[in-house]
N, CA, C and O atoms as a Tripos MOL2 file, in Angstrom:
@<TRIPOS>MOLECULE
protein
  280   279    70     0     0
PROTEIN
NO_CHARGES

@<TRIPOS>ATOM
      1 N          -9.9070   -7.7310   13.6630 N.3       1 UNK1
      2 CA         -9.7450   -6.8020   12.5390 C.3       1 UNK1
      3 C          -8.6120   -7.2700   11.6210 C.2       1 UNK1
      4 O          -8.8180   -7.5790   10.4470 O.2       1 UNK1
      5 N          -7.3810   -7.3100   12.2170 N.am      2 UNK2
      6 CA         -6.5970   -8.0300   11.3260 C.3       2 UNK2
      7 C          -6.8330   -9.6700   10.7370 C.2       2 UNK2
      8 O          -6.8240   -9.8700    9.5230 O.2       2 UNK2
      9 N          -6.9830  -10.4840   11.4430 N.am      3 UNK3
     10 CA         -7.5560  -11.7210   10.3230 C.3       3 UNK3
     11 C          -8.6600  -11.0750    9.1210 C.2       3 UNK3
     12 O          -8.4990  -11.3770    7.9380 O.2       3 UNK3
     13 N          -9.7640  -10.1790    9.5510 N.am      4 UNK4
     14 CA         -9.9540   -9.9070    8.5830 C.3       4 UNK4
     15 C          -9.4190   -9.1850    7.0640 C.2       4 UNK4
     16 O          -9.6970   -9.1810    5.8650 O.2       4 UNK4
     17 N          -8.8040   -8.8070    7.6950 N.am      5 UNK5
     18 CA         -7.8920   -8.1300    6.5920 C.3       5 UNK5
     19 C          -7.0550   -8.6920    6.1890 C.2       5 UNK5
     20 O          -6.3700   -8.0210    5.4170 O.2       5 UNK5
     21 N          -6.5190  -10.3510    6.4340 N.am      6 UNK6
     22 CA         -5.5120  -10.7220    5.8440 C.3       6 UNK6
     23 C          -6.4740  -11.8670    4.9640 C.2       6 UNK6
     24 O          -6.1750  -12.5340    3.9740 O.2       6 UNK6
     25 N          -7.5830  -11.8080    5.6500 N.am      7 UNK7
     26 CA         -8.5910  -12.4960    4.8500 C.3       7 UNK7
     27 C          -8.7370  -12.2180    2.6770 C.2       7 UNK7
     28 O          -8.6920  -12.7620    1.5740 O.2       7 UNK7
     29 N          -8.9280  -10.9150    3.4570 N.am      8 UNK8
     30 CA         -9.2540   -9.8770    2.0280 C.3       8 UNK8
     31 C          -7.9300   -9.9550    1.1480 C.2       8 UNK8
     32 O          -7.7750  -10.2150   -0.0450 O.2       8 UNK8
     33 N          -7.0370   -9.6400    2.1570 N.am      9 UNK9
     34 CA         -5.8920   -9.8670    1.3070 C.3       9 UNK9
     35 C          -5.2850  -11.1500    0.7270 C.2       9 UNK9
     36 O          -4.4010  -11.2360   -0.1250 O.2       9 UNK9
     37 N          -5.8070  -11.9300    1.2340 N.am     10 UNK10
     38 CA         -5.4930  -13.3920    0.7110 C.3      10 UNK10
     39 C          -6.2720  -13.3350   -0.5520 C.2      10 UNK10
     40 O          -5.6840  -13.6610   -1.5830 O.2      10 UNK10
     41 N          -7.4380  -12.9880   -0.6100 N.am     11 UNK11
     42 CA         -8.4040  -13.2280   -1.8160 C.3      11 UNK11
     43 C          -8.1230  -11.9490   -2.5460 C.2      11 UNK11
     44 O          -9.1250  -11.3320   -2.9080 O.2      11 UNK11
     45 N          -7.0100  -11.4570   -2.8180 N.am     12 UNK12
     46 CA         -6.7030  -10.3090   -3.8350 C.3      12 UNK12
     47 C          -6.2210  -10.8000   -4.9350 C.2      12 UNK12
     48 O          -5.6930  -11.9120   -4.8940 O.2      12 UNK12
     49 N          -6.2920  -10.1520   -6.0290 N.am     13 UNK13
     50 CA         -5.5420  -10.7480   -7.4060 C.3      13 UNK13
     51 C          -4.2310  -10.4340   -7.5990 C.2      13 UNK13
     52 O          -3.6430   -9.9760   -6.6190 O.2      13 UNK13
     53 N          -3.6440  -10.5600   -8.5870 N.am     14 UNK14
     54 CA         -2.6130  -10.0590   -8.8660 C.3      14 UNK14
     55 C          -2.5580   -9.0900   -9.9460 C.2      14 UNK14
     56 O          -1.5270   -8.4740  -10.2160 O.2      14 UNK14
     57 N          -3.8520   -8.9220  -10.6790 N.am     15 UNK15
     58 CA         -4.2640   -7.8510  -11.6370 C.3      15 UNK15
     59 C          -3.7050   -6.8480  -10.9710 C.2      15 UNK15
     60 O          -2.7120   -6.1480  -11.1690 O.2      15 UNK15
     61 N          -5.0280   -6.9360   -9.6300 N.am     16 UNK16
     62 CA         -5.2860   -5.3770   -8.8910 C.3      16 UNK16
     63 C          -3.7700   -4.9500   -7.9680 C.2      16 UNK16
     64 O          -3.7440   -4.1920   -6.9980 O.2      16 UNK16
     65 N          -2.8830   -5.4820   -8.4200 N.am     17 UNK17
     66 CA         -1.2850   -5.1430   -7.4910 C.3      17 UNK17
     67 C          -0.8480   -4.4240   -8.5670 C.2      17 UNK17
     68 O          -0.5760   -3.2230   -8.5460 O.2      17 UNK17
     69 N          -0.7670   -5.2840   -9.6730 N.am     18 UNK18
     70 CA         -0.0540   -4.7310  -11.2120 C.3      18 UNK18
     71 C          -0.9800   -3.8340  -11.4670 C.2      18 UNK18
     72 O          -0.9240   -4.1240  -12.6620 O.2      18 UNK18
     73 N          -1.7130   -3.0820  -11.4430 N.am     19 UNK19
     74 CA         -2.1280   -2.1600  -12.2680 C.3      19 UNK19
     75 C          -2.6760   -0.6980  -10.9780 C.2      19 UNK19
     76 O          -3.4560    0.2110  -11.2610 O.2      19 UNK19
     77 N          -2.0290   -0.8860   -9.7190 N.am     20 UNK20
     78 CA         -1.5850    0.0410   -8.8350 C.3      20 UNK20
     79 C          -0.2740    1.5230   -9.5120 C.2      20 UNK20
     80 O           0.9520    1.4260   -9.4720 O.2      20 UNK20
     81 N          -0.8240    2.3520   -9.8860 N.am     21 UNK21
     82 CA         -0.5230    3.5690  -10.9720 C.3      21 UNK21
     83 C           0.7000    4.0500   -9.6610 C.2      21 UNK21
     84 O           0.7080    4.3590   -8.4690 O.2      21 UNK21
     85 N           1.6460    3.8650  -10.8040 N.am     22 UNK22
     86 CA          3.0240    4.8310   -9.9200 C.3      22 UNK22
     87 C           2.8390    5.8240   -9.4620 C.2      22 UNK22
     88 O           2.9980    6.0750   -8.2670 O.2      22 UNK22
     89 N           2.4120    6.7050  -10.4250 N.am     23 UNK23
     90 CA          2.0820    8.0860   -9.2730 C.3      23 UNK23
     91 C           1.9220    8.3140   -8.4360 C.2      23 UNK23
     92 O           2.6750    8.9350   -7.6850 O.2      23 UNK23
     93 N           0.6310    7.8110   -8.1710 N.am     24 UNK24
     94 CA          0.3070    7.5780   -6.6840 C.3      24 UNK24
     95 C           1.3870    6.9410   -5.7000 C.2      24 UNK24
     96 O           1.2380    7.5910   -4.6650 O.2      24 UNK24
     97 N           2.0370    6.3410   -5.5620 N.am     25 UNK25
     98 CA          3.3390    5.2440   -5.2090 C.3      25 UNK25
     99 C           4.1450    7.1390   -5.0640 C.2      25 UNK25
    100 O           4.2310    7.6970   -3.9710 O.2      25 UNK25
    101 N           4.4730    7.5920   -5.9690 N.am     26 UNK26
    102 CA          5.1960    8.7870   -6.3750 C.3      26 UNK26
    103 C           4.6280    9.9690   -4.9200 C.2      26 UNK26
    104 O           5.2270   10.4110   -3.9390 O.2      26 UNK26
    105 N           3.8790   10.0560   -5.1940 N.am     27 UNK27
    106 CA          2.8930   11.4810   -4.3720 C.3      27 UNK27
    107 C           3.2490   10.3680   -3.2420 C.2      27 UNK27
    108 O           3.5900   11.0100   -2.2480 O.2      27 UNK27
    109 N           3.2960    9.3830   -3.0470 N.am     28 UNK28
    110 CA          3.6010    9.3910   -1.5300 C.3      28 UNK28
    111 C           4.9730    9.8630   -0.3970 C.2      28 UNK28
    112 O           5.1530    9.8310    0.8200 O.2      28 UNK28
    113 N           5.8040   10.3210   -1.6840 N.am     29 UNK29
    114 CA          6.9190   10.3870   -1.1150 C.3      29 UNK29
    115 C           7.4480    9.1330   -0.4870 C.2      29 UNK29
    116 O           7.7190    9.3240    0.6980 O.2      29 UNK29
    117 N           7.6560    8.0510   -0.8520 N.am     30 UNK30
    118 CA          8.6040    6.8740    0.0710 C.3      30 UNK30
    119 C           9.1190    6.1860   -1.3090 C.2      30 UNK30
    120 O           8.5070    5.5620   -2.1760 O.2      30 UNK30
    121 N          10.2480    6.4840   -1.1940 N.am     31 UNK31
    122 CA         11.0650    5.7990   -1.5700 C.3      31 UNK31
    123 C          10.9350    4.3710   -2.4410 C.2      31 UNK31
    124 O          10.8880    4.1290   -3.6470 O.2      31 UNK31
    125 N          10.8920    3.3570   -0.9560 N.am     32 UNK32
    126 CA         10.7790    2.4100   -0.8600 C.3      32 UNK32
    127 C           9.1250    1.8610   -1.9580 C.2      32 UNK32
    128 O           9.1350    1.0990   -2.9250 O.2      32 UNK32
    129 N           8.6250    2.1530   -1.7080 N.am     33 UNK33
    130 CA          7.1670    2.2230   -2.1510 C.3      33 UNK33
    131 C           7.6640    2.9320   -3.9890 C.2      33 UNK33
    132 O           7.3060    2.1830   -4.8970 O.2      33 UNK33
    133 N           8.1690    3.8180   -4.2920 N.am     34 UNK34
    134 CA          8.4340    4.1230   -5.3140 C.3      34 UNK34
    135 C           9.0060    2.9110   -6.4500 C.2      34 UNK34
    136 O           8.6250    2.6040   -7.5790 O.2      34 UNK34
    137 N           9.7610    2.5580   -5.8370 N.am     35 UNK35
    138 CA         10.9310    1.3610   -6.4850 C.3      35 UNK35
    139 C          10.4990    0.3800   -6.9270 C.2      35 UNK35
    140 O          11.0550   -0.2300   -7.8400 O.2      35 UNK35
    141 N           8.9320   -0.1460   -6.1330 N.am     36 UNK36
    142 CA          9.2010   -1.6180   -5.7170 C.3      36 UNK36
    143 C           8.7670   -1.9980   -7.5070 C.2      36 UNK36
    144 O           8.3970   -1.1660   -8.3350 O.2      36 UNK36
    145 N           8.8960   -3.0140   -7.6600 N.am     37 UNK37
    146 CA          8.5060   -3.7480   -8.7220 C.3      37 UNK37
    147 C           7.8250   -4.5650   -8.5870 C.2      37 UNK37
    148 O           7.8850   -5.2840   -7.5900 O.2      37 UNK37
    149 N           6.5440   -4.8090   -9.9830 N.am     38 UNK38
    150 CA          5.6200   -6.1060   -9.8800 C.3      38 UNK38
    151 C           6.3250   -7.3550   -9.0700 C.2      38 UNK38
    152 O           6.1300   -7.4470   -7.8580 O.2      38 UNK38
    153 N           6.9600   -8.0970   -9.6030 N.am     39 UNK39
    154 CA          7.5970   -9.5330   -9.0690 C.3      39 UNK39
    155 C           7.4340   -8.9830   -7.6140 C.2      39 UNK39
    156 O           6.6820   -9.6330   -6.8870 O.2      39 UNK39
    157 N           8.0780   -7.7940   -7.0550 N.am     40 UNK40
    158 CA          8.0490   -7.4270   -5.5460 C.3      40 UNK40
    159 C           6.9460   -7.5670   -5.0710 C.2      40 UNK40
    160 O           7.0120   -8.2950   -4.0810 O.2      40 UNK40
    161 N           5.7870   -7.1760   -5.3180 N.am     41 UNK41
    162 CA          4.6000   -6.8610   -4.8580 C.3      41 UNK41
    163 C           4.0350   -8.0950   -5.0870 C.2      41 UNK41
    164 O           3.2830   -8.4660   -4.1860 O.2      41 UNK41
    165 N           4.2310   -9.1870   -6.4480 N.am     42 UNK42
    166 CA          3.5750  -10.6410   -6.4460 C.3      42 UNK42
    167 C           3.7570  -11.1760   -5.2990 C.2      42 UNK42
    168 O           2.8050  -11.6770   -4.7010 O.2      42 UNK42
    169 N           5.3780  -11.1670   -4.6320 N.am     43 UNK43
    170 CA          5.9970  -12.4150   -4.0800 C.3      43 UNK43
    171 C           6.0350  -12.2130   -2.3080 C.2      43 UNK43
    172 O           6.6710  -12.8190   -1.4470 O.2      43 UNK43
    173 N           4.6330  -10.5980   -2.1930 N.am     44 UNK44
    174 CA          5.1840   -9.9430   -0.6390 C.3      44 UNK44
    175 C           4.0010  -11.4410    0.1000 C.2      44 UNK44
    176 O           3.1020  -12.2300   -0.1910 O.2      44 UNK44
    177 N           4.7800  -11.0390    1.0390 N.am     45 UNK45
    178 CA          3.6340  -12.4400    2.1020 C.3      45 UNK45
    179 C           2.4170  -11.4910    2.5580 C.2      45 UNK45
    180 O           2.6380  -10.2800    2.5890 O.2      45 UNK45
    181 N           1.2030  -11.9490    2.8970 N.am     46 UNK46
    182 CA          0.1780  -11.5440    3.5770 C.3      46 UNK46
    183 C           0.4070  -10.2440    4.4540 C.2      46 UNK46
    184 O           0.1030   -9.0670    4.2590 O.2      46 UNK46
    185 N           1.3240  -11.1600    5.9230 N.am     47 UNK47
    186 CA          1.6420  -10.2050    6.8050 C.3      47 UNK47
    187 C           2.2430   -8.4170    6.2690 C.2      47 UNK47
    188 O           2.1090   -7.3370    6.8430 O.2      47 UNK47
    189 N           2.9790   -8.8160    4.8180 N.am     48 UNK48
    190 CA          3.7590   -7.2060    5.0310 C.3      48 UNK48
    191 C           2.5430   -6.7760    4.2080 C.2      48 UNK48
    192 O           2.1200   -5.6430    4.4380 O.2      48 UNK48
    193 N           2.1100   -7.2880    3.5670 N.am     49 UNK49
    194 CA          0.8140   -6.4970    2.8010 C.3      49 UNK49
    195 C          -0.2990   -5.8510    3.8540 C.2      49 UNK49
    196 O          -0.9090   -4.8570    3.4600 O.2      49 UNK49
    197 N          -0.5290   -6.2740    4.9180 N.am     50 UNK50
    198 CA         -1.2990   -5.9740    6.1020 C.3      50 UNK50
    199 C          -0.8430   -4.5610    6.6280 C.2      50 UNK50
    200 O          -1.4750   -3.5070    6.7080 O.2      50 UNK50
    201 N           0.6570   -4.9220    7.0120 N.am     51 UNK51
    202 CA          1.5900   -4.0250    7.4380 C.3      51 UNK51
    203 C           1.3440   -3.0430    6.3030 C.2      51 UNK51
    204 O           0.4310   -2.2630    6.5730 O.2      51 UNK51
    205 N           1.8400   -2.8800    5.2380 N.am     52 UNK52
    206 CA          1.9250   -1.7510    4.0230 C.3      52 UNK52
    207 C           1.0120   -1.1960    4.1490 C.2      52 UNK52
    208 O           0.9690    0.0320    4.2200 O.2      52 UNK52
    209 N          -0.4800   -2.3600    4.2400 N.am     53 UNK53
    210 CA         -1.8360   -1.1400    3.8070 C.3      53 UNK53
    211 C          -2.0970   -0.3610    5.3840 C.2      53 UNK53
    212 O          -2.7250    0.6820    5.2030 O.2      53 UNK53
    213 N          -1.8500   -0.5460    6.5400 N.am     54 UNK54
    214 CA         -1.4780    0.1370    7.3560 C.3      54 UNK54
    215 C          -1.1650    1.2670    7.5810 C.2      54 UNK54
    216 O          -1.7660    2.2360    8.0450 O.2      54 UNK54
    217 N           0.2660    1.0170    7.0640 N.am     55 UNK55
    218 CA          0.9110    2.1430    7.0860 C.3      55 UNK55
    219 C           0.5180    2.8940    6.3600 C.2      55 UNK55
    220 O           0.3420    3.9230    7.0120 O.2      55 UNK55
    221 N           0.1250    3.1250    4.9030 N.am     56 UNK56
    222 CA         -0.5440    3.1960    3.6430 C.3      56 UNK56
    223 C          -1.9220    4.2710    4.3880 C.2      56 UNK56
    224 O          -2.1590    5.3830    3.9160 O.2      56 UNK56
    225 N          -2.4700    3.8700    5.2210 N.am     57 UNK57
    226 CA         -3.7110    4.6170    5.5340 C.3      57 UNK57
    227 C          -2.6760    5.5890    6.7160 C.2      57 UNK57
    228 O          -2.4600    6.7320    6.3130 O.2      57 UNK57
    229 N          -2.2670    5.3600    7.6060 N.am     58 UNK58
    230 CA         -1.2630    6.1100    8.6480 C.3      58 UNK58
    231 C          -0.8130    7.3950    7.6470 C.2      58 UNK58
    232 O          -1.2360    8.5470    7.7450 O.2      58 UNK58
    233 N           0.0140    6.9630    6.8040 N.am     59 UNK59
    234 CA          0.7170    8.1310    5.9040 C.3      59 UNK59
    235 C          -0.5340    9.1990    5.2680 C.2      59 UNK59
    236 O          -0.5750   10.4200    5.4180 O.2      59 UNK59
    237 N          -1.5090    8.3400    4.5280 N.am     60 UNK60
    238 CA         -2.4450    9.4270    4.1340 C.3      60 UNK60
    239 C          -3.4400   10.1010    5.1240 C.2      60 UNK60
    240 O          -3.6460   11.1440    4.5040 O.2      60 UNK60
    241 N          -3.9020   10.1580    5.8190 N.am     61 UNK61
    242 CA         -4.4070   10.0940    7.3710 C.3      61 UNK61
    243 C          -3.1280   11.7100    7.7460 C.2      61 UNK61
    244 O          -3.4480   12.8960    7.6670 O.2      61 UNK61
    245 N          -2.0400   11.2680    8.0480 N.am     62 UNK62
    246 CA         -1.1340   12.3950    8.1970 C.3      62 UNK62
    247 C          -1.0890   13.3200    7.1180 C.2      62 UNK62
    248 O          -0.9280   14.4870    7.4730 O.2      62 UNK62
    249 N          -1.2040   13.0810    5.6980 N.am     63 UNK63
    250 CA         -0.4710   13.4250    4.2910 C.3      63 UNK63
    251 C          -2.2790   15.0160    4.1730 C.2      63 UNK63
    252 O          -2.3990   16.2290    3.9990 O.2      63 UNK63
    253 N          -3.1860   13.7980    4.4170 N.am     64 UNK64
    254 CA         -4.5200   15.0290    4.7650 C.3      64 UNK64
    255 C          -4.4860   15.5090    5.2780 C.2      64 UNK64
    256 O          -4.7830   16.5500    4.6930 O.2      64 UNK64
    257 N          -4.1680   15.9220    7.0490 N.am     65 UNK65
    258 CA         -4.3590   16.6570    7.8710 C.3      65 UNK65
    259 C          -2.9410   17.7810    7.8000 C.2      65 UNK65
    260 O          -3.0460   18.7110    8.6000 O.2      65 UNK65
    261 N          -1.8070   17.7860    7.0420 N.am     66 UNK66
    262 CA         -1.1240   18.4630    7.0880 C.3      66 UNK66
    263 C          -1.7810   19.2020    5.9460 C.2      66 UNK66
    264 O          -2.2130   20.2900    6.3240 O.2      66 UNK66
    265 N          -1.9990   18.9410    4.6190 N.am     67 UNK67
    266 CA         -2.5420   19.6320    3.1260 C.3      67 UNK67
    267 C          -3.8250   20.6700    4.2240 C.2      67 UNK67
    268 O          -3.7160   21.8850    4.3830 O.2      67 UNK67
    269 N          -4.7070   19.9940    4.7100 N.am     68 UNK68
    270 CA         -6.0360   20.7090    5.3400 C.3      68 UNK68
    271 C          -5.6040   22.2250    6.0760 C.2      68 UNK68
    272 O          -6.1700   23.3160    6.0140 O.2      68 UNK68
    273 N          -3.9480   21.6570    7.0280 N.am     69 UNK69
    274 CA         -3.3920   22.8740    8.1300 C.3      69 UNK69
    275 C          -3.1800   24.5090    6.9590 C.2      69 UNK69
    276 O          -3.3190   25.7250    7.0890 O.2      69 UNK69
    277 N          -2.5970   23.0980    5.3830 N.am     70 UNK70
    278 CA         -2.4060   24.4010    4.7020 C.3      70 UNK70
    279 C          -3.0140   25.3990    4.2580 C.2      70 UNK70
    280 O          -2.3900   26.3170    3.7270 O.2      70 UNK70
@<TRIPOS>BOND
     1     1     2 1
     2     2     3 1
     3     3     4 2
     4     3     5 am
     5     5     6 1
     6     6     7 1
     7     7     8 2
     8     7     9 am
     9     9    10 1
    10    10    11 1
    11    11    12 2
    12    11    13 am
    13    13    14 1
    14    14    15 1
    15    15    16 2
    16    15    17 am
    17    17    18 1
    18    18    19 1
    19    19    20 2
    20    19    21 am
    21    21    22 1
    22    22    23 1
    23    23    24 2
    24    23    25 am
    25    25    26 1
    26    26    27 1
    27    27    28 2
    28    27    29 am
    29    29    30 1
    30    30    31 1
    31    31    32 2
    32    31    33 am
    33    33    34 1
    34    34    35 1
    35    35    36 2
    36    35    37 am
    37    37    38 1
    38    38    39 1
    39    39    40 2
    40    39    41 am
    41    41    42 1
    42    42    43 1
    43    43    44 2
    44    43    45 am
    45    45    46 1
    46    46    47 1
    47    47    48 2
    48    47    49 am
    49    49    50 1
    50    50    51 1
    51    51    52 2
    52    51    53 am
    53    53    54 1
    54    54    55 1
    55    55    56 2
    56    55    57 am
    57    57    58 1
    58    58    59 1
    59    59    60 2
    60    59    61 am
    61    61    62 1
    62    62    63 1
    63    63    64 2
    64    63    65 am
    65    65    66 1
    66    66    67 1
    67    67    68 2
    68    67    69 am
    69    69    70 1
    70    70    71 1
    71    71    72 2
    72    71    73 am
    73    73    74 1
    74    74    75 1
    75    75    76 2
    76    75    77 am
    77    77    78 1
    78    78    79 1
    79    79    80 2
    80    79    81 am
    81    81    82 1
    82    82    83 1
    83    83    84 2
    84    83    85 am
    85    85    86 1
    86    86    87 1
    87    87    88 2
    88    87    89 am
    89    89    90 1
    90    90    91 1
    91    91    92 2
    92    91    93 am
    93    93    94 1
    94    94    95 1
    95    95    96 2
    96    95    97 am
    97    97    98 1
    98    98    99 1
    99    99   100 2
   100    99   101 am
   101   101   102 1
   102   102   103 1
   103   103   104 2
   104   103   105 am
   105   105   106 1
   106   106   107 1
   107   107   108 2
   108   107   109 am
   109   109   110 1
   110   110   111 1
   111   111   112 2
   112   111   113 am
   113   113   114 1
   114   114   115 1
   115   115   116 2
   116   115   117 am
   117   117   118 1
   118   118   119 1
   119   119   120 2
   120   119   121 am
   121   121   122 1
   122   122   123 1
   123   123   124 2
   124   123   125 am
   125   125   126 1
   126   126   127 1
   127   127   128 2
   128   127   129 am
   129   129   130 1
   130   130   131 1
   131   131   132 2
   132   131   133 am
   133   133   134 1
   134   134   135 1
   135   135   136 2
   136   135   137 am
   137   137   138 1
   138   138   139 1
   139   139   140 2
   140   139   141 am
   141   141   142 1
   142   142   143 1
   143   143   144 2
   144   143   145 am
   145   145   146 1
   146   146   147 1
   147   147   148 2
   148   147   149 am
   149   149   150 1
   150   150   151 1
   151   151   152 2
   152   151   153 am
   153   153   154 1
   154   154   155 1
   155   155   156 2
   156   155   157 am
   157   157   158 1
   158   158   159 1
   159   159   160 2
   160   159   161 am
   161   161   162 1
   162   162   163 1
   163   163   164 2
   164   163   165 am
   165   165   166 1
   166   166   167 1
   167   167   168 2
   168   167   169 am
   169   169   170 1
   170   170   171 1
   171   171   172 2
   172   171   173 am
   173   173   174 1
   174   174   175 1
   175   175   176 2
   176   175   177 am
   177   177   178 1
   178   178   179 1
   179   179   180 2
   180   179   181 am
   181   181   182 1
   182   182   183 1
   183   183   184 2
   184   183   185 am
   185   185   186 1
   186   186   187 1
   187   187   188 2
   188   187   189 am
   189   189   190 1
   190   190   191 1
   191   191   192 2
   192   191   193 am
   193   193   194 1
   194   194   195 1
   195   195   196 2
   196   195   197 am
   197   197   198 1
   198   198   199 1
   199   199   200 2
   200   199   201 am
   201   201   202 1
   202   202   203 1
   203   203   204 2
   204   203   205 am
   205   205   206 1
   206   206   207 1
   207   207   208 2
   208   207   209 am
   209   209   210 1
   210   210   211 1
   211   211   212 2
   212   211   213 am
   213   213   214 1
   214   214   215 1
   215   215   216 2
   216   215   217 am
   217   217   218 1
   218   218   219 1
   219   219   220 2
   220   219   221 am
   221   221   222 1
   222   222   223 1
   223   223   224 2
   224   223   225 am
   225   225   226 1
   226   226   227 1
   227   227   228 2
   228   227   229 am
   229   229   230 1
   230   230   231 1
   231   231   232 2
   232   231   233 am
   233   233   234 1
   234   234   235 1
   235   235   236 2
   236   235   237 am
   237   237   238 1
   238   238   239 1
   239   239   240 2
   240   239   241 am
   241   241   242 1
   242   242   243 1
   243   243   244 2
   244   243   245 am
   245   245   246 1
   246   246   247 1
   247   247   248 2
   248   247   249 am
   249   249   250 1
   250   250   251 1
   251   251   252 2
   252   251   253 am
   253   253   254 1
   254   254   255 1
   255   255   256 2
   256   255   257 am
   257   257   258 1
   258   258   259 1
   259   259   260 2
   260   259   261 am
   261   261   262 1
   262   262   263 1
   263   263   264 2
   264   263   265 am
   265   265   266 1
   266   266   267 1
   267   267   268 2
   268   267   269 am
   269   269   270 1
   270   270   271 1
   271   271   272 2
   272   271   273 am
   273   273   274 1
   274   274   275 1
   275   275   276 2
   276   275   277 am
   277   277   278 1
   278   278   279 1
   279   279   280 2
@<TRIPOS>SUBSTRUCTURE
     1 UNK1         2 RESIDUE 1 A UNK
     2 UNK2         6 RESIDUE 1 A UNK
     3 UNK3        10 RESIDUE 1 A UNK
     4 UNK4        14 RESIDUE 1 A UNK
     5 UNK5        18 RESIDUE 1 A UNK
     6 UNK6        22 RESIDUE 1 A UNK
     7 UNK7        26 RESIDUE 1 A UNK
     8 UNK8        30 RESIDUE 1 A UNK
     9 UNK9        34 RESIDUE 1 A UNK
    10 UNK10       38 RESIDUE 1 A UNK
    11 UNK11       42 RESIDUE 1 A UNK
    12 UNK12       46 RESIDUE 1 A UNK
    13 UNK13       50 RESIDUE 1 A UNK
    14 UNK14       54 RESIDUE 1 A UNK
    15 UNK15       58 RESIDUE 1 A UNK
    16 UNK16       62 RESIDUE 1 A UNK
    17 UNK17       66 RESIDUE 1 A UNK
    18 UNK18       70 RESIDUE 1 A UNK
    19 UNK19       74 RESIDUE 1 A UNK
    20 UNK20       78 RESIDUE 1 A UNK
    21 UNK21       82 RESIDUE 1 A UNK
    22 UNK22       86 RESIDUE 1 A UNK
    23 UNK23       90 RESIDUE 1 A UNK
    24 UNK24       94 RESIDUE 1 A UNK
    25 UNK25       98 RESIDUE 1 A UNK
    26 UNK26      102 RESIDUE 1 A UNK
    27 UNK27      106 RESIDUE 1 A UNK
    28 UNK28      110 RESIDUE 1 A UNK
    29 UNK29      114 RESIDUE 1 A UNK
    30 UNK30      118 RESIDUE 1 A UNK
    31 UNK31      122 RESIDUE 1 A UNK
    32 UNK32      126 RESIDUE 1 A UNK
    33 UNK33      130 RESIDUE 1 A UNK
    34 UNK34      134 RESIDUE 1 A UNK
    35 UNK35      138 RESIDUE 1 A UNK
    36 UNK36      142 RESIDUE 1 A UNK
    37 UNK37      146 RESIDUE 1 A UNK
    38 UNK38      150 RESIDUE 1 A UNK
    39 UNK39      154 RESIDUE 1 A UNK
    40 UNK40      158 RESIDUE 1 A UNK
    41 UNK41      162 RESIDUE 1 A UNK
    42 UNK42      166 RESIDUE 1 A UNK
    43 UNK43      170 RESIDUE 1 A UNK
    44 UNK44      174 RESIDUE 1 A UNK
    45 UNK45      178 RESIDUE 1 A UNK
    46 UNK46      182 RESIDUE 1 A UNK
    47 UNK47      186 RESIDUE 1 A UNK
    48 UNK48      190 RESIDUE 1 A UNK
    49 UNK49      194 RESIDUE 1 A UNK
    50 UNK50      198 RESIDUE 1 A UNK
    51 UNK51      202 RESIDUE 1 A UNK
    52 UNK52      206 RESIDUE 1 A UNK
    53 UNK53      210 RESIDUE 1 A UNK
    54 UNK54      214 RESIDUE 1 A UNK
    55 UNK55      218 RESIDUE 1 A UNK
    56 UNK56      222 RESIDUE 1 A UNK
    57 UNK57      226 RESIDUE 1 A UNK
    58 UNK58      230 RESIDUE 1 A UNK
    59 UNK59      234 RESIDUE 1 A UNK
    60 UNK60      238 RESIDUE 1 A UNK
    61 UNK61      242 RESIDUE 1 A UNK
    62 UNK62      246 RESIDUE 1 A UNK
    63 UNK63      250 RESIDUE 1 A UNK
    64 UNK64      254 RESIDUE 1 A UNK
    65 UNK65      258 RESIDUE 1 A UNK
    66 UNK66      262 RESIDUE 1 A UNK
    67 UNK67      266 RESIDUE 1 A UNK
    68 UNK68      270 RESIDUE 1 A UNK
    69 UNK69      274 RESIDUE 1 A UNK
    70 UNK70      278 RESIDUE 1 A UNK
């Protein structure tokens, strides 16, 4: 599962990074994720991009089932 996914992520553009809408970044509540800047997101290696979209599904996965409790 993961080679595949670092597969995909290898063959990503750099359009589709840059034109990832803050807001969304925003509504996630993290910080970190708020801040980052294009050059940041050009220059991340494979592995943390794997890691991010990860976590990325983990957070929304939690971020739904708490909105649903409400």
């Amino acid at each position: 599962m993961v080679h595949l996914k670092v597969l995909q992520l290898v063959h990503l553009k750099v359009p589709q990074l840059v034109h990832l809408k803050v807001p969304q970044l925003v509504h996630l509540k993290v910080p970190q994720l708020v801040h980052l800047k294009v050059p940041q997101l050009v220059h991340l290696k494979v592995p943390q991009l794997v890691h991010l979209k990860i976590y990325l599904k983990k957070f929304h996965l939690n971020y739904l089932q708490k909105v649903q409790l409400l």
